[in-house]
MDTraj code that builds the backbone (N, CA, C; nanometers):
import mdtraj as md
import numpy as np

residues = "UNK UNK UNK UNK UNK UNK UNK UNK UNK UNK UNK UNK UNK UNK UNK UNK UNK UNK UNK UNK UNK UNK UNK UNK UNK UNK UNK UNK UNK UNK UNK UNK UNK UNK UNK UNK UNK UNK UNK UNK UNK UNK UNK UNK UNK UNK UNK UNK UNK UNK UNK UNK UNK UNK UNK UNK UNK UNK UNK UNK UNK UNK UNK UNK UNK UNK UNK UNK UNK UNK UNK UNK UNK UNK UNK UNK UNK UNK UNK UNK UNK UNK UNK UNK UNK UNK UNK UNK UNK UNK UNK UNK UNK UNK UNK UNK UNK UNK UNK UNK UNK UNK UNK UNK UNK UNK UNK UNK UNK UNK UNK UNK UNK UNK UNK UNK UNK UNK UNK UNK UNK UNK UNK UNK UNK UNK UNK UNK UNK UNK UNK UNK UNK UNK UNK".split()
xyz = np.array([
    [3.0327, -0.9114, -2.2584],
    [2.9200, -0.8703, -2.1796],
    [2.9575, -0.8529, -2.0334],
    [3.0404, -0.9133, -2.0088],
    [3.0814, -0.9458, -1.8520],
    [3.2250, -0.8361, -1.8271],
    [3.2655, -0.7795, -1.7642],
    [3.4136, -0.7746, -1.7265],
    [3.4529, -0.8347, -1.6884],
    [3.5980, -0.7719, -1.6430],
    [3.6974, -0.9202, -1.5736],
    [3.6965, -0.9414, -1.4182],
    [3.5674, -0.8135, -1.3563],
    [3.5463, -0.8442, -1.2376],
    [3.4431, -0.9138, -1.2325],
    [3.3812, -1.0407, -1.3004],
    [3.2488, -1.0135, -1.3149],
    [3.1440, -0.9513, -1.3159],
    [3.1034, -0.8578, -1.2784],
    [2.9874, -0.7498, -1.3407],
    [2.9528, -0.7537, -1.4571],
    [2.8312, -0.7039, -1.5081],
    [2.7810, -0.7229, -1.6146],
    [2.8921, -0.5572, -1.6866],
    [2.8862, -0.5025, -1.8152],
    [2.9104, -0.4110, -1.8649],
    [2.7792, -0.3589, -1.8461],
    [2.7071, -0.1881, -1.8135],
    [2.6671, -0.1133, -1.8517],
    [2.6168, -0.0761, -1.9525],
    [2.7058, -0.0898, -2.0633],
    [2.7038, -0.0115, -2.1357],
    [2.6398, -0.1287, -2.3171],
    [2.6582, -0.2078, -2.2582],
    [2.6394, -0.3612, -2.3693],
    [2.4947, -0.4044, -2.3361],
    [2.3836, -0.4207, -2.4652],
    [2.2491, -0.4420, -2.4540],
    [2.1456, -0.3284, -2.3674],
    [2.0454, -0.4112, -2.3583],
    [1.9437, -0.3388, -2.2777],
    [1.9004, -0.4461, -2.1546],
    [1.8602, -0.2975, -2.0859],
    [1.8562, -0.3831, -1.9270],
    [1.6936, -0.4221, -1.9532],
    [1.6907, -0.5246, -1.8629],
    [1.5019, -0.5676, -1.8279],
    [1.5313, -0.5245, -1.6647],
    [1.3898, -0.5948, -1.5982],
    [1.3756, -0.5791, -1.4037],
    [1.2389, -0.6883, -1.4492],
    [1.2732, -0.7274, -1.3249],
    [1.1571, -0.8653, -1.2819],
    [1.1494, -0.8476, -1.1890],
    [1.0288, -0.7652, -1.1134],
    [0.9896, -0.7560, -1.0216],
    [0.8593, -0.8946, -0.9510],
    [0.8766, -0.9146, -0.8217],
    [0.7672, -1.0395, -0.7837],
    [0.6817, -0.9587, -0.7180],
    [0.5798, -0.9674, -0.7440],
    [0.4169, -0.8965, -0.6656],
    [0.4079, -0.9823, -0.5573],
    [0.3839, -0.9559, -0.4595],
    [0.3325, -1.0807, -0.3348],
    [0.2030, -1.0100, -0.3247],
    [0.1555, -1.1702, -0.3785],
    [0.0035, -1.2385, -0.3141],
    [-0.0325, -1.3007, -0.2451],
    [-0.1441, -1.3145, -0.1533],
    [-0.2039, -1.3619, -0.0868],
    [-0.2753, -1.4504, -0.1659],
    [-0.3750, -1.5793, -0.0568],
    [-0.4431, -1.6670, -0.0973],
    [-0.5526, -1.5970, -0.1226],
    [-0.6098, -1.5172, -0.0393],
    [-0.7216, -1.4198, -0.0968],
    [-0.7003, -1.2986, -0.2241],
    [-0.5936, -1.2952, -0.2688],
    [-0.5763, -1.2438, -0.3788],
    [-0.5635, -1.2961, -0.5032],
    [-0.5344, -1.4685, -0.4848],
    [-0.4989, -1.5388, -0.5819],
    [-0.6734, -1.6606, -0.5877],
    [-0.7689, -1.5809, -0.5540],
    [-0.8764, -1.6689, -0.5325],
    [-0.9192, -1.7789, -0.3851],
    [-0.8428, -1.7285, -0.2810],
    [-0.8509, -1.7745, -0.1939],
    [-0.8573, -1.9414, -0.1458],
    [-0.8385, -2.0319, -0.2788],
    [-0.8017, -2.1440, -0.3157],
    [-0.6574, -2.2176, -0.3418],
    [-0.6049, -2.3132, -0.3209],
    [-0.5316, -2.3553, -0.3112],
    [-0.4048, -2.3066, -0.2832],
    [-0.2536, -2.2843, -0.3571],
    [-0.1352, -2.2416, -0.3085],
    [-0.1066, -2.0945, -0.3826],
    [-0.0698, -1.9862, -0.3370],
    [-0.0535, -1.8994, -0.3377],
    [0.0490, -1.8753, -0.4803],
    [0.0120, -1.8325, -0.5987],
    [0.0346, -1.8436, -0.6956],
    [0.1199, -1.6882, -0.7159],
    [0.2677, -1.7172, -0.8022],
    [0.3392, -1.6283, -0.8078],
    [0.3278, -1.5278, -0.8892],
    [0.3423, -1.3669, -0.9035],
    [0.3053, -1.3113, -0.9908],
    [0.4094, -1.2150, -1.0112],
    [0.4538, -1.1887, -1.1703],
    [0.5585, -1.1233, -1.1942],
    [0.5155, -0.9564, -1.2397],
    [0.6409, -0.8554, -1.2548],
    [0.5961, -0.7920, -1.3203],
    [0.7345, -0.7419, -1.4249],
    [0.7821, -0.7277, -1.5384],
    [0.8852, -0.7563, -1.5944],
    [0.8747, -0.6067, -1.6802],
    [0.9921, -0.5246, -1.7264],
    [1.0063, -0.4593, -1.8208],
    [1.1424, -0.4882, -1.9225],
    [1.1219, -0.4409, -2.0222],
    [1.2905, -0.4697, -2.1243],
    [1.3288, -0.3163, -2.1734],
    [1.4129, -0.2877, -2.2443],
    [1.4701, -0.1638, -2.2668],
    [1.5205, -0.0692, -2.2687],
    [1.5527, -0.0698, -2.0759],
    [1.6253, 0.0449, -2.0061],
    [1.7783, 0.0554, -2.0789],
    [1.8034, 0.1854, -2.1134],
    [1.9668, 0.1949, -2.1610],
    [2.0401, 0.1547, -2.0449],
    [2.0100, 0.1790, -1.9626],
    [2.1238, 0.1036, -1.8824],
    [2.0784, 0.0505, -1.7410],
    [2.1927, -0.0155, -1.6618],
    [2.1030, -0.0721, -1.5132],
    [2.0602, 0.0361, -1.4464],
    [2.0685, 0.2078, -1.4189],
    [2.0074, 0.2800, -1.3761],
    [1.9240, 0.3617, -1.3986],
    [1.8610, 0.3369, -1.5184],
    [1.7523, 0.3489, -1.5866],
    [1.6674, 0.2004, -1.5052],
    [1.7100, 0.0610, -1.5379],
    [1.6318, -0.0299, -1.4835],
    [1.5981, -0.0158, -1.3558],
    [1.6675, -0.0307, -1.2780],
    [1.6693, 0.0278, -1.1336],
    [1.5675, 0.1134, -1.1124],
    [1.5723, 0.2285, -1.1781],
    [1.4882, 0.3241, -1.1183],
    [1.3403, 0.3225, -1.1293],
    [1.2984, 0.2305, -1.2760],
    [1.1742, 0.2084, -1.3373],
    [1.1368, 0.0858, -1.2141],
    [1.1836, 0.0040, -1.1722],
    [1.1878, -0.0868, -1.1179],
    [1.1475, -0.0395, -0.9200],
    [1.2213, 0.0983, -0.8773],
    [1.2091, 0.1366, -0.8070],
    [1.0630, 0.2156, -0.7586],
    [1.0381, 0.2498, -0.8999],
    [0.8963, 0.3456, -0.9349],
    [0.7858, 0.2414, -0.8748],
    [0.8134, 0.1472, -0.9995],
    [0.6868, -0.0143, -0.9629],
    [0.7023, -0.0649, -0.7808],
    [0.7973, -0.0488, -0.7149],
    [0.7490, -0.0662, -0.5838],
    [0.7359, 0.0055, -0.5487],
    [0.7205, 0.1476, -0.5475],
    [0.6705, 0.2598, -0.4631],
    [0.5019, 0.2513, -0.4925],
    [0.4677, 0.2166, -0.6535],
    [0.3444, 0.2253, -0.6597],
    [0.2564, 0.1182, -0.5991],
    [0.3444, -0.0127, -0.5953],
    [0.2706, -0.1335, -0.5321],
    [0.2670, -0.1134, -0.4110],
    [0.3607, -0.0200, -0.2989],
    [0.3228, -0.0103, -0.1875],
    [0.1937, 0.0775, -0.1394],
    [0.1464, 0.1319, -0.2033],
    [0.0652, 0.2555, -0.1916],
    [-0.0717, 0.1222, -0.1741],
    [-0.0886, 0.0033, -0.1870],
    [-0.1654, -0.0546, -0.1651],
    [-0.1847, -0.1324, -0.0151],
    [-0.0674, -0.0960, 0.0530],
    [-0.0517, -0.0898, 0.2115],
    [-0.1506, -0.0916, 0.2368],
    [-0.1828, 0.0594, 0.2880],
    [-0.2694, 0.1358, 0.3249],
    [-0.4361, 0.1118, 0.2888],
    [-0.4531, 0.0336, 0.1662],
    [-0.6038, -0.0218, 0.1519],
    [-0.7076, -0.0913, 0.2595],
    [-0.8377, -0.0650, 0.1918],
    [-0.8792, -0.1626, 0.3276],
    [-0.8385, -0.3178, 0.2648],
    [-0.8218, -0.3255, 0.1632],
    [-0.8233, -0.4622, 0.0971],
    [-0.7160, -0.4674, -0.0088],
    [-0.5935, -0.4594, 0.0507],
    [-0.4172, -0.4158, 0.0124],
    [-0.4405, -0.5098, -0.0668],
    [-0.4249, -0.6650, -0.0305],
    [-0.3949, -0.7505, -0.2091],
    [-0.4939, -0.7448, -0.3122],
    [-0.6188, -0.6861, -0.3086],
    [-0.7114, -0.6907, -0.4266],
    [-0.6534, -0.5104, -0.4952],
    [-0.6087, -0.4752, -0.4227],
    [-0.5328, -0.2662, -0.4788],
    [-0.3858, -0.3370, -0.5380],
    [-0.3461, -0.4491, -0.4404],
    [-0.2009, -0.4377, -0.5136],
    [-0.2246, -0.5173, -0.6468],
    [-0.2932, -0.6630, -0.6948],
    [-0.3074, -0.6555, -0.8091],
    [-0.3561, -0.6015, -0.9310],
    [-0.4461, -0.5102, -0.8490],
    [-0.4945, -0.3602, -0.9734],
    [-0.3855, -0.3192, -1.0103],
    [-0.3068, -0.2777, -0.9233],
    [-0.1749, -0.1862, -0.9389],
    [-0.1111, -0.2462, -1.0607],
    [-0.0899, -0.3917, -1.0294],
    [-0.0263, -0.4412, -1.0890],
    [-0.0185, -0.4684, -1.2785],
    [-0.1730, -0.4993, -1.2541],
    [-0.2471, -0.4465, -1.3577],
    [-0.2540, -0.3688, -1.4231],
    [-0.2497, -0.2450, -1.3538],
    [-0.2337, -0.0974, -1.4704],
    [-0.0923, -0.0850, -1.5105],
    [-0.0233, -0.1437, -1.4485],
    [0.1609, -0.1240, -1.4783],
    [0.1557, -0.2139, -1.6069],
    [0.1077, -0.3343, -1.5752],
    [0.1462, -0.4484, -1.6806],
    [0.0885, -0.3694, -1.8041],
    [-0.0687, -0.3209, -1.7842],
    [-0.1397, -0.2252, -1.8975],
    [0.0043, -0.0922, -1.9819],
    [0.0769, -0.0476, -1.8814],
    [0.1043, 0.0371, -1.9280],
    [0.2440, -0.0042, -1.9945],
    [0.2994, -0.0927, -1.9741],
    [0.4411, -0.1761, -2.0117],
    [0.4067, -0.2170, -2.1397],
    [0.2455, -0.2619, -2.1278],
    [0.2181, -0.3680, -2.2401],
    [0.1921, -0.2410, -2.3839],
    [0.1422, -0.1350, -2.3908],
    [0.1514, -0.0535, -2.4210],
    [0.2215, 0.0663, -2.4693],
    [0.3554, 0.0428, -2.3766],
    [0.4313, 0.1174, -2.4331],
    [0.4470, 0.2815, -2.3835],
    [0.3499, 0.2549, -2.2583],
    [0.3221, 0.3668, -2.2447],
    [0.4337, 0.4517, -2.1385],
    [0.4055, 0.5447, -2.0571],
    [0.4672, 0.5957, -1.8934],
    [0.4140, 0.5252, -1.7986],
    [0.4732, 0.4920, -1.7038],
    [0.4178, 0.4512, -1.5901],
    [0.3536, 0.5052, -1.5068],
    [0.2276, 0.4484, -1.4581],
    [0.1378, 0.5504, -1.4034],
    [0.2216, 0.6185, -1.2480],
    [0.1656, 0.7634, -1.2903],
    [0.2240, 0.8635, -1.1653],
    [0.1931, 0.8032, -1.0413],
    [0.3023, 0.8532, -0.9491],
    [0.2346, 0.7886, -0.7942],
    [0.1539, 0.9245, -0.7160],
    [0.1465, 1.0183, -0.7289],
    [0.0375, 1.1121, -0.7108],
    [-0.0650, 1.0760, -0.7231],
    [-0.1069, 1.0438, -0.8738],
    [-0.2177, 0.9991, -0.9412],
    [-0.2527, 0.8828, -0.8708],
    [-0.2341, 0.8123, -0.8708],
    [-0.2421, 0.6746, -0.8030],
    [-0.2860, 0.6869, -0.6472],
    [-0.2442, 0.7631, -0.6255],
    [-0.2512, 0.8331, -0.4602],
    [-0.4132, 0.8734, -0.4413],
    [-0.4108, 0.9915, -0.5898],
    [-0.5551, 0.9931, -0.5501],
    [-0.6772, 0.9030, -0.5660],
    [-0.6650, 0.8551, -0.6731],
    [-0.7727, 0.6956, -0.7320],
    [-0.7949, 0.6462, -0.6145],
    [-0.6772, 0.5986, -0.5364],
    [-0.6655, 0.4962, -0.4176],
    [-0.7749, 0.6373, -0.2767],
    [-0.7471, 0.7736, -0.2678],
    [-0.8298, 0.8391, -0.1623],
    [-0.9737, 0.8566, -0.2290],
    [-0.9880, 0.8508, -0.3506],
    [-1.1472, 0.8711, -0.3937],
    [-1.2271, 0.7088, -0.4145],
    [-1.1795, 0.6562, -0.4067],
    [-1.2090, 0.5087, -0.3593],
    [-1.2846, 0.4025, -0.5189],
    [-1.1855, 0.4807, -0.6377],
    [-1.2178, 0.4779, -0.7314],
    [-1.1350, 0.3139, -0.7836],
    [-1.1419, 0.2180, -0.8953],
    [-1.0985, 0.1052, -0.8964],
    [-0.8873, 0.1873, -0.9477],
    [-0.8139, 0.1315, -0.9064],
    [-0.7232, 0.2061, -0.9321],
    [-0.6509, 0.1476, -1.0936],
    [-0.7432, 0.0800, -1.1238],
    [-0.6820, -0.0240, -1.3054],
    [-0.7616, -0.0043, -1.4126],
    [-0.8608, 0.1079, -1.3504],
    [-0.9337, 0.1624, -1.4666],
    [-0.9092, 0.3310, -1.4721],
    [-0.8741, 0.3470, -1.6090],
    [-0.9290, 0.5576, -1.6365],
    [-0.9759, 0.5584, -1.6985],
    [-1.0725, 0.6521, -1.6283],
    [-1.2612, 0.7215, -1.6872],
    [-1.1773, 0.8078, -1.7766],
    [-1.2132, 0.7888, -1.8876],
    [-1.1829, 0.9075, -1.9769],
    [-1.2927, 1.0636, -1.9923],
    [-1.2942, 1.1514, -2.0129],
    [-1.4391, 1.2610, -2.0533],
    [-1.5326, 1.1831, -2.1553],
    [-1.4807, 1.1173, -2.2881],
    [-1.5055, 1.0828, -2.3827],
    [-1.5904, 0.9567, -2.3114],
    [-1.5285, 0.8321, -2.2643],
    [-1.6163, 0.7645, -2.2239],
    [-1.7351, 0.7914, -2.1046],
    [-1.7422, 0.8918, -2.0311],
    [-1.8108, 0.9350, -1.9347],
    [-1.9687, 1.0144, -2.0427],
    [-1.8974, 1.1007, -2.1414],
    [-1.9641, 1.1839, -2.2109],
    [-2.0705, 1.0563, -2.3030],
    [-2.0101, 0.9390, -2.3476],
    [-2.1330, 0.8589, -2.3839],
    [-2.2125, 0.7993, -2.2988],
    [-2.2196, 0.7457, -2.1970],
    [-2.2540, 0.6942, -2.0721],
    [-2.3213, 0.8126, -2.0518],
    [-2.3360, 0.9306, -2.0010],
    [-2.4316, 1.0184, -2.0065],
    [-2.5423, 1.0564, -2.1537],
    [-2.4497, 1.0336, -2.2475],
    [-2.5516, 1.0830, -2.3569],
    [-2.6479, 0.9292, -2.3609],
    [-2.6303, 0.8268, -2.3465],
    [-2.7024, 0.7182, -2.3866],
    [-2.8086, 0.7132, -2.2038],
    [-2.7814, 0.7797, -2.1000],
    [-2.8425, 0.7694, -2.0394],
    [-2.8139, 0.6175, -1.8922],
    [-2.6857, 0.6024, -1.9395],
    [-2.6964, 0.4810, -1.8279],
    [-2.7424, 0.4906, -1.6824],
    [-2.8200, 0.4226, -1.6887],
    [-2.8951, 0.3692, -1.5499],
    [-2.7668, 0.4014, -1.4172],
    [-2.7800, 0.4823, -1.3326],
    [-2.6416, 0.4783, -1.2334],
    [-2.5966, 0.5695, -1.2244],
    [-2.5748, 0.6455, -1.3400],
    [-2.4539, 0.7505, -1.3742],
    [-2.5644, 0.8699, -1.3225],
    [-2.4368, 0.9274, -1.2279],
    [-2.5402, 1.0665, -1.1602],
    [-2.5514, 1.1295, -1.2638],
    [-2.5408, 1.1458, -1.3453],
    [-2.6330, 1.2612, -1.4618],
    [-2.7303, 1.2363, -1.5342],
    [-2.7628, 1.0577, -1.5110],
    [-2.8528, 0.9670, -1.5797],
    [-2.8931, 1.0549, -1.6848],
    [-3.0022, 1.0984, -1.7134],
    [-3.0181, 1.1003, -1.8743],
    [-3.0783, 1.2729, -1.8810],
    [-3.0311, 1.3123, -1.8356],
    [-3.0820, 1.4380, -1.7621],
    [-2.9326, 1.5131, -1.8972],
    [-2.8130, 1.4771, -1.9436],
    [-2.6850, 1.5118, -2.0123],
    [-2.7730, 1.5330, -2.1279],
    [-2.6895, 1.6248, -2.1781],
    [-2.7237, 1.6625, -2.3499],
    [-2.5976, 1.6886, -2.3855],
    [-2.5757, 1.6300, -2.5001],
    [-2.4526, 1.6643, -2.6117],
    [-2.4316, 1.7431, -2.7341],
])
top = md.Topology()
chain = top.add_chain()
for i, resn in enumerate(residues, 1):
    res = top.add_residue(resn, chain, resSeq=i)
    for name in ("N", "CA", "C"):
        top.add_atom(name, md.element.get_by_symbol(name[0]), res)
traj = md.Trajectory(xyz[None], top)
């Protein structure tokens, strides 16, 4: 697994990344000690595959800078990554993410048509089309 320079081999197993989220006390419930939070993937063919997936997840956690309320955006963030790891899925775009975060939308939830389209047909109380939608 190792060479004889120490380095790992490349080319032997699959890579993971353990990334650390930094939280705040107001992000972690604003109670007691500031509680650590990971965010982990397994599978990359190699360390630059890990690297780069790894590179993606802090570009998207930074985009929570800029919030009015950066540690409650960065554990959303964090959230939809873990959602999408846990899943199996792509990692959410940082475009996309870009915009959620300018339309001031929660950035760990997607409105689907399908779920929007029942929420209008049943009429929910809120929803600008309230019950006024036909299907």
């Amino acid at each position: 697994m190792k060479r004889a320079n120490g380095t790992w081999n490349p080319g032997h197993g699959t890579w993971w990344f353990l990334l650390d989220v930094p939280h705040t006390k107001s992000a972690a419930g604003g109670q007691g000690s500031v509680r650590r939070d990971h965010i982990r993937q397994a599978g990359h063919r190699n360390e630059t595959a890990a690297r780069d997936a790894m590179a993606h997840v802090r570009l998207l956690l930074a985009l929570a800078d800029g919030a009015d309320r950066p540690d409650e955006v960065r554990a959303q963030i964090a959230n939809l990554v873990r959602a999408a790891i846990r899943a199996k899925q792509p990692l959410p775009e940082i475009d996309d993410l870009k915009r959620r975060l300018r339309s001031s939308r929660p950035v760990d939830r997607v409105v689907t048509v399908g779920g929007v389209a029942v929420r209008m047909a049943a009429g929910e109380a809120g929803h600008p089309a309230g019950d006024a939608a036909v299907l």
